[in-house]
C-alpha positions as CSV (number, residue, x, y, z in Angstrom):
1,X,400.1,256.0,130.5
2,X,403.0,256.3,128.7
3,X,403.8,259.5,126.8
4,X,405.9,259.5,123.3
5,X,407.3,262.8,122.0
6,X,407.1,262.5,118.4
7,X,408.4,265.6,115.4
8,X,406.8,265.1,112.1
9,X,407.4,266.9,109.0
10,X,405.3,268.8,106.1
11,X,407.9,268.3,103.6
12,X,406.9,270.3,100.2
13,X,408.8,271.2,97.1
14,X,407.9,274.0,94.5
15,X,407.2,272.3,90.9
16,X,406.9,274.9,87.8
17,X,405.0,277.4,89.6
18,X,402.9,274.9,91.8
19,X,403.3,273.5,95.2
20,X,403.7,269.7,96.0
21,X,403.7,268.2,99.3
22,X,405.4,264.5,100.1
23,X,403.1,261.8,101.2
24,X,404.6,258.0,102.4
25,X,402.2,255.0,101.9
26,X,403.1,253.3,104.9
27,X,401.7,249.5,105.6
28,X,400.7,249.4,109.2
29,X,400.8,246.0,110.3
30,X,398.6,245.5,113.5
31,X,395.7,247.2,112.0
32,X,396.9,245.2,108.9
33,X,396.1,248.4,106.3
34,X,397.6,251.1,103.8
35,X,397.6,254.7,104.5
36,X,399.5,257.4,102.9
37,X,401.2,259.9,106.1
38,X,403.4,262.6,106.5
39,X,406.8,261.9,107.9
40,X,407.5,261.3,111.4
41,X,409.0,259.5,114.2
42,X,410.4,259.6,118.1
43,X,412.6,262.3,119.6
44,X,415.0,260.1,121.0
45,X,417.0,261.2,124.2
46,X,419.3,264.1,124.0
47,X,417.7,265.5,120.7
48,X,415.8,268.2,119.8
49,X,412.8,268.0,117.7
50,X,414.5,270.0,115.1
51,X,417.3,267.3,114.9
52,X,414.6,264.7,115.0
53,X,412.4,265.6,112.1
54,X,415.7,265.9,109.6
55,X,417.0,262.7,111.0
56,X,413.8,261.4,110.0
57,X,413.3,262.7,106.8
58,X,416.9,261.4,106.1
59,X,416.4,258.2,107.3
60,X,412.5,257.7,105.5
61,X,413.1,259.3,102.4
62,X,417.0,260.1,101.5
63,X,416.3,263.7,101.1
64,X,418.8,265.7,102.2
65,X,418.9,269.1,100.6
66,X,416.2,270.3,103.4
67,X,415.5,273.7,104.8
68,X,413.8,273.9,107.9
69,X,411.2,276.6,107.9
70,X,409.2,276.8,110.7
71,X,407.5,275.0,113.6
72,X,403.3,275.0,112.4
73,X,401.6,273.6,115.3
74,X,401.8,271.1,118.1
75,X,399.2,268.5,118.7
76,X,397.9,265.3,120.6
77,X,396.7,262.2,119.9
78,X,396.1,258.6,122.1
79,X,396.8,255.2,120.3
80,X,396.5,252.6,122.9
81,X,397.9,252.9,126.0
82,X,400.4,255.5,124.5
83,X,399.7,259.7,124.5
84,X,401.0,260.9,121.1
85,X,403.2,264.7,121.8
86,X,403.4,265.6,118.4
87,X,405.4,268.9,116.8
88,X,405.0,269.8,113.5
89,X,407.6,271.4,111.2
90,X,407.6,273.4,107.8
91,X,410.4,271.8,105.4
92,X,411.3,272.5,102.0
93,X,413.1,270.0,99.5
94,X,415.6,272.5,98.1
95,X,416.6,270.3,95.2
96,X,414.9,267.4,92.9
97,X,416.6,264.4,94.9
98,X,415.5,261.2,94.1
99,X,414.0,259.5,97.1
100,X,414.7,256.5,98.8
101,X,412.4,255.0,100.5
102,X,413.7,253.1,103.5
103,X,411.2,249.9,103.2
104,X,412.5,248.2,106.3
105,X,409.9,247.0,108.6
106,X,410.4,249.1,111.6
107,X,408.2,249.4,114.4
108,X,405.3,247.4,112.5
109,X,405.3,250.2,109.6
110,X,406.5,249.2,106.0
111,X,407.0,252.4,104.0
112,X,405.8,251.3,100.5
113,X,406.8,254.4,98.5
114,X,407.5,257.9,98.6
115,X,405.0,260.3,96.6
116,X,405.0,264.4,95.5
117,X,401.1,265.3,95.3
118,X,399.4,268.2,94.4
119,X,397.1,270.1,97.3
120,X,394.3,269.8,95.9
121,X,394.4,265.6,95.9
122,X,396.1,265.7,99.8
123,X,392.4,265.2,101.5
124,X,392.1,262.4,99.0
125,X,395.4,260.4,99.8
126,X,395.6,261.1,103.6
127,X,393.3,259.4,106.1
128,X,393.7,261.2,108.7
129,X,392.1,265.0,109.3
130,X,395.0,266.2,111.9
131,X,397.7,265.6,108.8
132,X,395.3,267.4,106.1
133,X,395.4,270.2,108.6
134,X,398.9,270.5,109.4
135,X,399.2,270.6,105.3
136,X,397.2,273.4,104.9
137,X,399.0,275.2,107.4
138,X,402.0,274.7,105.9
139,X,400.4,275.8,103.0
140,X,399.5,279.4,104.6
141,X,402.5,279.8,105.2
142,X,404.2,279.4,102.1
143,X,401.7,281.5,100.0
């Protein structure tokens, strides 16, 4: 089995008093659906996760005003024939960038846009439960 080591970001911003969290609607083309996820991608050789999930974000959304906060929590997942090693990081967009979404078909994913929700509409947007959870432990953490 092979094993991928992947970082992946809770990226929030604070908004007039509230909390908003950044949410991709990413195309996934072999299971030929929409889903709204968090950032995240591959820790490629010679990188730390650290370096990883800011290269990410950089590369996904354009944002670059980012302040690492803290690792949340560390999880596992099978897709396939491929065992998921995920890490989980706290980061805050320090300034109202506009976001660029990078829509290039990469790896079978199309990010369609780039979207600041509220959390109390993320368990509506997100399909899966291990990414609502990592939100809310974010959120913990910020309150």
């Amino acid at each position: 089995m092979e094993i991928s080591k992947d970082a992946q970001a809770v990226i929030f911003k604070k908004n007039t008093g509230r909390v908003e969290f950044l949410l991709l609607k990413r195309y996934d083309e072999e299971r030929d659906r929409t889903d709204y996820r968090l950032v995240k991608g591959g820790i490629e050789t010679g990188e730390i996760p650290e370096e990883t999930i800011i290269r990410e974000i950089k590369e996904e959304t354009g944002l670059e005003n980012l302040l690492l906060m803290d690792e949340l929590e560390k999880y596992s997942y099978q897709a396939g024939e491929i065992l998921h090693k995920v890490r989980v990081f706290l980061v805050e967009n320090t300034k109202n960038d506009e976001i660029k979404v990078d829509s290039k078909n990469e790896g079978g994913f199309t990010i369609e846009k780039a979207e600041w929700v509220s959390f109390d509409l993320v368990d509506s947007y997100l399909a899966f439960e291990q990414e609502k959870e990592s939100i809310k432990n974010g959120l913990n953490l910020i309150n």
